[in-house]
Each structure stands twice: as C-alpha cells, then as structure tokens.
Backbone as ProteinMPNN parsed JSONL, in Angstrom:
{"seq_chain_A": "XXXXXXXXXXXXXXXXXXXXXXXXXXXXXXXXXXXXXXXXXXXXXXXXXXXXXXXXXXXXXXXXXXXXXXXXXXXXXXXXXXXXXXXXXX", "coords_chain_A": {"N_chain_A": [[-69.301, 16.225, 147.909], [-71.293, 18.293, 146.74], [-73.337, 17.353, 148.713], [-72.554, 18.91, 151.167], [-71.986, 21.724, 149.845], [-74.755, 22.219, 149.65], [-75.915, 22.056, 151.807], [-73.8, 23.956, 152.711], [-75.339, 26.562, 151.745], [-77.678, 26.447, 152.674], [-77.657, 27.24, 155.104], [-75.916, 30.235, 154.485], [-78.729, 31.272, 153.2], [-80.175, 31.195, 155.36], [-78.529, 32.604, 157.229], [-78.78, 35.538, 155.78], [-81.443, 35.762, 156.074], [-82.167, 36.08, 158.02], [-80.349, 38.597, 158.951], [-79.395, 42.491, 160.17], [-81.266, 44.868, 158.986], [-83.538, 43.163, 157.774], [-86.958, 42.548, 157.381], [-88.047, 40.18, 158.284], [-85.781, 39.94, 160.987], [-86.548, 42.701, 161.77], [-88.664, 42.027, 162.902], [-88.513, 40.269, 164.79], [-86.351, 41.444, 166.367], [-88.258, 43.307, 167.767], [-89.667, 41.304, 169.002], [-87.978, 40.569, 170.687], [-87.411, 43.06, 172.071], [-89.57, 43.137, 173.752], [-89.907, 41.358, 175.11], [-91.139, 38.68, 174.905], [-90.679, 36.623, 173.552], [-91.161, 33.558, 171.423], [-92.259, 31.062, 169.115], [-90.924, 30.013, 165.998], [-91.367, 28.755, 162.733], [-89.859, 28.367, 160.056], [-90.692, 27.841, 156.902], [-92.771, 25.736, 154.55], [-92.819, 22.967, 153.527], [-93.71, 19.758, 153.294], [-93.015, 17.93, 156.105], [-92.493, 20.777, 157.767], [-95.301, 21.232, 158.095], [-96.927, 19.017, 158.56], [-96.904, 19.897, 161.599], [-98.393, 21.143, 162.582], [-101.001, 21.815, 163.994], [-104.184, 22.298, 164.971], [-104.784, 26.062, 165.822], [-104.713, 28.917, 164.102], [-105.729, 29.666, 160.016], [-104.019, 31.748, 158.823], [-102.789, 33.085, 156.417], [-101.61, 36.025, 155.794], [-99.926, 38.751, 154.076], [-96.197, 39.116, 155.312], [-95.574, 41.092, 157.663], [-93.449, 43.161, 159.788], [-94.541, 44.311, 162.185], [-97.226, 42.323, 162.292], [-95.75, 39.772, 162.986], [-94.8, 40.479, 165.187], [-97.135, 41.061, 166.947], [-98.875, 38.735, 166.622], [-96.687, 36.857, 168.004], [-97.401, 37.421, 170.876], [-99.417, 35.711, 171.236], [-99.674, 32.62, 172.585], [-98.421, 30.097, 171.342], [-96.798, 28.572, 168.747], [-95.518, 30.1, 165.242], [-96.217, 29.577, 162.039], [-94.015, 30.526, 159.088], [-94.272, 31.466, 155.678], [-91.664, 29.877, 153.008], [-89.95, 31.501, 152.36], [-90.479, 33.957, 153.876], [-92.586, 36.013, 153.237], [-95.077, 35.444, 153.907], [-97.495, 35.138, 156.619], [-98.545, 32.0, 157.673], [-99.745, 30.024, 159.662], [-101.168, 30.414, 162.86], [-100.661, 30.536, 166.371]], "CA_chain_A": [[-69.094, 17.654, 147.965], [-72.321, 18.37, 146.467], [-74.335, 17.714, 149.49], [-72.177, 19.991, 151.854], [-72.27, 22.788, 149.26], [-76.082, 22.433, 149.337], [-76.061, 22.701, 153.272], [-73.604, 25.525, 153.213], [-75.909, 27.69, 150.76], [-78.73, 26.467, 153.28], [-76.84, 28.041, 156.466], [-76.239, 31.296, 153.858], [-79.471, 31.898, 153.138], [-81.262, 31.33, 156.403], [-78.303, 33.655, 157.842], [-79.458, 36.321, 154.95], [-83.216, 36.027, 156.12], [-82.401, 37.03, 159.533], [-79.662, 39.333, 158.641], [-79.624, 43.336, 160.026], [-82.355, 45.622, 157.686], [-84.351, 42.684, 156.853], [-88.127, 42.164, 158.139], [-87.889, 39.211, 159.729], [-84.762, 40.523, 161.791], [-86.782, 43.281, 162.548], [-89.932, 41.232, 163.426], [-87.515, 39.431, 165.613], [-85.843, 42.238, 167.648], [-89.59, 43.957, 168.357], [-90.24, 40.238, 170.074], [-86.796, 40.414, 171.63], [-87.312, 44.218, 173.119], [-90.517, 43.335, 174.428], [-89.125, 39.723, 176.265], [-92.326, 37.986, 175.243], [-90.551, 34.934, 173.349], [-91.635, 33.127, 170.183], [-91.93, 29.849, 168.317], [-91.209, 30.575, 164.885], [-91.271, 27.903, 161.926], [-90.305, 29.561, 158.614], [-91.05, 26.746, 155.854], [-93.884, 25.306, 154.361], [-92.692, 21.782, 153.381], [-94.251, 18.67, 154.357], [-92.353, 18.222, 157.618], [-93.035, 21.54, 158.714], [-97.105, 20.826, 157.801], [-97.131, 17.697, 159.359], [-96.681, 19.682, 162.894], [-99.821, 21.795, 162.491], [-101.874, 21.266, 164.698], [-104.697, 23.12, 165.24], [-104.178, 27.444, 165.615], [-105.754, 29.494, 162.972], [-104.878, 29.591, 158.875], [-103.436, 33.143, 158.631], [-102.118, 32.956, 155.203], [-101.343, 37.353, 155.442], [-98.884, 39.304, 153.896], [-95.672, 39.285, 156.517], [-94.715, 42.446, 158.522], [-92.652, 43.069, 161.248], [-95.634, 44.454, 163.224], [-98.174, 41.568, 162.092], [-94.885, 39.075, 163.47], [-95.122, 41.098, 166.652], [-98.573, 41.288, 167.487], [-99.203, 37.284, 166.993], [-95.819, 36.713, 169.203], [-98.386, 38.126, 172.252], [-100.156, 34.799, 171.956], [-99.26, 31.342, 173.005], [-98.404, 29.054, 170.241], [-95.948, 28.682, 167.29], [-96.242, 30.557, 163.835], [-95.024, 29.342, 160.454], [-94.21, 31.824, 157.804], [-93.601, 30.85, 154.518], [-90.059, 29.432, 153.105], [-89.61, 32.813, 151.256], [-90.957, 34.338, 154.479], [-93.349, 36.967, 152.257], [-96.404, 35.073, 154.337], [-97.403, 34.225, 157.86], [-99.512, 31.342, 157.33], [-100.467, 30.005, 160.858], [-100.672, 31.062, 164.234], [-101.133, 29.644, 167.367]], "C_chain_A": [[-70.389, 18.419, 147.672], [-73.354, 18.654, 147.669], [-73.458, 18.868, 150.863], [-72.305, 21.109, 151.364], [-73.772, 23.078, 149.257], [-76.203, 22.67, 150.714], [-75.338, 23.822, 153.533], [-74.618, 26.805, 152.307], [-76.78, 27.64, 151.774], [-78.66, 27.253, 154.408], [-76.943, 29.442, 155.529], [-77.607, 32.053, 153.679], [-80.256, 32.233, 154.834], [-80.542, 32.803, 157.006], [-79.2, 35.075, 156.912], [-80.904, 36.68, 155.515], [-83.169, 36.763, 157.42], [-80.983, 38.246, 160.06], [-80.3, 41.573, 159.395], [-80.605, 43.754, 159.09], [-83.312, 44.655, 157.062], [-86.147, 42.746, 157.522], [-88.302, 41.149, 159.242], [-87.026, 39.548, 160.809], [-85.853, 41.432, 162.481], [-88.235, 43.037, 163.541], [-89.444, 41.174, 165.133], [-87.125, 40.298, 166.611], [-87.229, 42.723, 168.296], [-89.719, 42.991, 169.433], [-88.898, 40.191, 171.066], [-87.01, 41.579, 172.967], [-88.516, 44.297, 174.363], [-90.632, 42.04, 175.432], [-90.405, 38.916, 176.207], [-91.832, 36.398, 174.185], [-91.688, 34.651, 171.945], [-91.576, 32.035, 169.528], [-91.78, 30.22, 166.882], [-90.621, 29.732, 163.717], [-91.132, 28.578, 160.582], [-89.718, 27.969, 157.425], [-92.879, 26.099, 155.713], [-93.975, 24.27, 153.711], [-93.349, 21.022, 154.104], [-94.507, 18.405, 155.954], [-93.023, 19.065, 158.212], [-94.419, 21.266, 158.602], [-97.422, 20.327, 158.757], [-97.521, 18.399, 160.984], [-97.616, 20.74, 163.211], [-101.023, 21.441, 163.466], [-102.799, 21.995, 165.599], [-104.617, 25.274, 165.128], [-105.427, 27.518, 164.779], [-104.659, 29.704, 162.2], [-105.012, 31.242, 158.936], [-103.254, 33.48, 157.328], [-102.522, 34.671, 154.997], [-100.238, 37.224, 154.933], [-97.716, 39.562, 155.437], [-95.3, 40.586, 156.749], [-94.227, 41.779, 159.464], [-93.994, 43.132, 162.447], [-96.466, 43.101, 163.141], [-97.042, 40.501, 163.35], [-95.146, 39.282, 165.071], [-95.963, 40.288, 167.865], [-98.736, 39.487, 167.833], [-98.161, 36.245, 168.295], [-96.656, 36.592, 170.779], [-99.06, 36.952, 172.367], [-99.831, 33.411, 172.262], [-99.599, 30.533, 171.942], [-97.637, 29.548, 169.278], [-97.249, 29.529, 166.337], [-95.343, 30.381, 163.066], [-95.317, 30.438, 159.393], [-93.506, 30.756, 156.97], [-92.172, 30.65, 154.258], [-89.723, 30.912, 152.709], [-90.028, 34.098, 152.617], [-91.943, 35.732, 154.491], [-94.782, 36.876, 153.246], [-96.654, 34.691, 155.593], [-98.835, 33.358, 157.685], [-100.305, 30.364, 158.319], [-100.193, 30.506, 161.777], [-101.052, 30.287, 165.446], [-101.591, 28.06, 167.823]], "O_chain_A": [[-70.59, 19.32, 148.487], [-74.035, 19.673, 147.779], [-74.242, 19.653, 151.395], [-72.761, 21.917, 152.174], [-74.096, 24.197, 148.858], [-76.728, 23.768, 150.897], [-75.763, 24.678, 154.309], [-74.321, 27.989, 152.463], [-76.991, 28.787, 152.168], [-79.624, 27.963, 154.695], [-78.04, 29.983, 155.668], [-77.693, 33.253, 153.942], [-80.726, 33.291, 155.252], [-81.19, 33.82, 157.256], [-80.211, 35.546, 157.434], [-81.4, 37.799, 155.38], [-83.851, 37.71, 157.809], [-80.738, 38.606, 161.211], [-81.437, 41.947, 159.108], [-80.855, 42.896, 158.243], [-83.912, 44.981, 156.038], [-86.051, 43.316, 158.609], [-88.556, 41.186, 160.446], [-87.644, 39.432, 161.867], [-86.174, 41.132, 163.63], [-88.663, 43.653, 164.517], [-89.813, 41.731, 166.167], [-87.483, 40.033, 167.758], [-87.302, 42.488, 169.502], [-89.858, 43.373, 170.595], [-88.996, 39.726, 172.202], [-86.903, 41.385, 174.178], [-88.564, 44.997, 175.375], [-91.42, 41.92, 176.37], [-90.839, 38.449, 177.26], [-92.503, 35.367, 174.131], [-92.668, 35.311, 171.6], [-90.401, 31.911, 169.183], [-92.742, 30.89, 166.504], [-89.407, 29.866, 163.562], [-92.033, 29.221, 160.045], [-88.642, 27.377, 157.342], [-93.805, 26.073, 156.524], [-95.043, 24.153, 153.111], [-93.652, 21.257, 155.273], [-95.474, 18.531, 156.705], [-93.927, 18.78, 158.997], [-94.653, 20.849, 159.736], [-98.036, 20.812, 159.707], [-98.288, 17.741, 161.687], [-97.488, 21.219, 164.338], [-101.865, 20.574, 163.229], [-102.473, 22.319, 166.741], [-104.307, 25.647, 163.997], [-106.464, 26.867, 164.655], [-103.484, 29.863, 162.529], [-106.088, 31.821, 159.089], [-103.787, 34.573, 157.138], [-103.478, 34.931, 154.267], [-99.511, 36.234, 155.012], [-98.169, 40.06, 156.468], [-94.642, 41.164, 155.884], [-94.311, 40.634, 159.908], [-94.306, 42.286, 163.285], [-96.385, 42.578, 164.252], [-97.443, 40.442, 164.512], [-95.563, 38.476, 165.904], [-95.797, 39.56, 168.843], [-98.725, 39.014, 168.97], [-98.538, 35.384, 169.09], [-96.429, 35.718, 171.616], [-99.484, 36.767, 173.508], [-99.573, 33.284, 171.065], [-100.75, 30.257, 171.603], [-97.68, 30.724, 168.917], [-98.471, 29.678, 166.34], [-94.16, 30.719, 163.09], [-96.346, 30.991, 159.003], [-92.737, 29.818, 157.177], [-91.372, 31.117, 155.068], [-88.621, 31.131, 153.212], [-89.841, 35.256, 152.244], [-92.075, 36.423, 155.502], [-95.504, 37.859, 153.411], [-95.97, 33.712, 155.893], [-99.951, 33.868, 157.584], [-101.383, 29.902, 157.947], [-99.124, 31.108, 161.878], [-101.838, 29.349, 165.321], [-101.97, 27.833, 168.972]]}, "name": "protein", "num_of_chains": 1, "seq": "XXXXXXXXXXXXXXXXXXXXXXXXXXXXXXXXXXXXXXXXXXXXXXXXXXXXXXXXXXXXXXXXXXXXXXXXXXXXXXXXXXXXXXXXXX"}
C-alpha cells in the first residue's frame, strides 16, 4: 500500500505543477498558443542527468517568458524538480 500511496502523491503533485494559475501551466499554454512544441524534462535526478547531452547549462531563475523564449529552439529543457530553475537547454 505504501508504494501506491507514494505514486498517487507523485501523480498529485506533478498534476499541481501544471495546474491552472501556476507558471509552468502558463509557460506551457504561451508554447501551446504559439504551436511551436517542446521537450520538457522537469527533474534533476540522476536518470534525468544521465540524458544530457550536450545544450547549454542555464541554471536561471524559471519564468513563463524565459520557458517560452528557449521553446523557439530545437532541443529539450530540464527545469528543476521544484521547477524554480531552468537548468539546460537545447
């Protein structure tokens, strides 16, 4: 029971992160209204690390606009687990 309760909190939060009024959400619709598409990795565990490969280290503060703008170029971007940071791009 334990590990299902730990995957439904995991489903909870992620919904939460991309929830109406939040930043990322609104990151998210900007790249939606403008139909330009997005890879978008939000963790900074191992795993996600591991799949790094090449880009540039970003490590800004996240906006919606900053989210945007990097959308415009070809290649994934990971934001932090807490998604506070976008920490690569491309």
């Amino acid at each position: 029971m334990a590990e299902i309760r730990q995957r439904d909190d995991g489903i909870l939060n992620s919904i939460r992160m991309i929830a109406p009024g939040t930043p990322l959400r609104e990151g998210l619709d900007n790249i939606l209204r403008a139909k330009t598409g997005a890879l978008i990795a939000v963790g900074d565990n191992p795993e996600i690390m591991a799949l790094v490969d090449g880009g540039f280290f970003i490590n800004s503060e996240f906006t919606p606009a900053h989210l945007y703008e990097l959308a415009k170029m070809d290649g994934g971007i990971i934001l932090s687990y807490d998604t506070k940071k976008i920490l690569y791009a491309n």
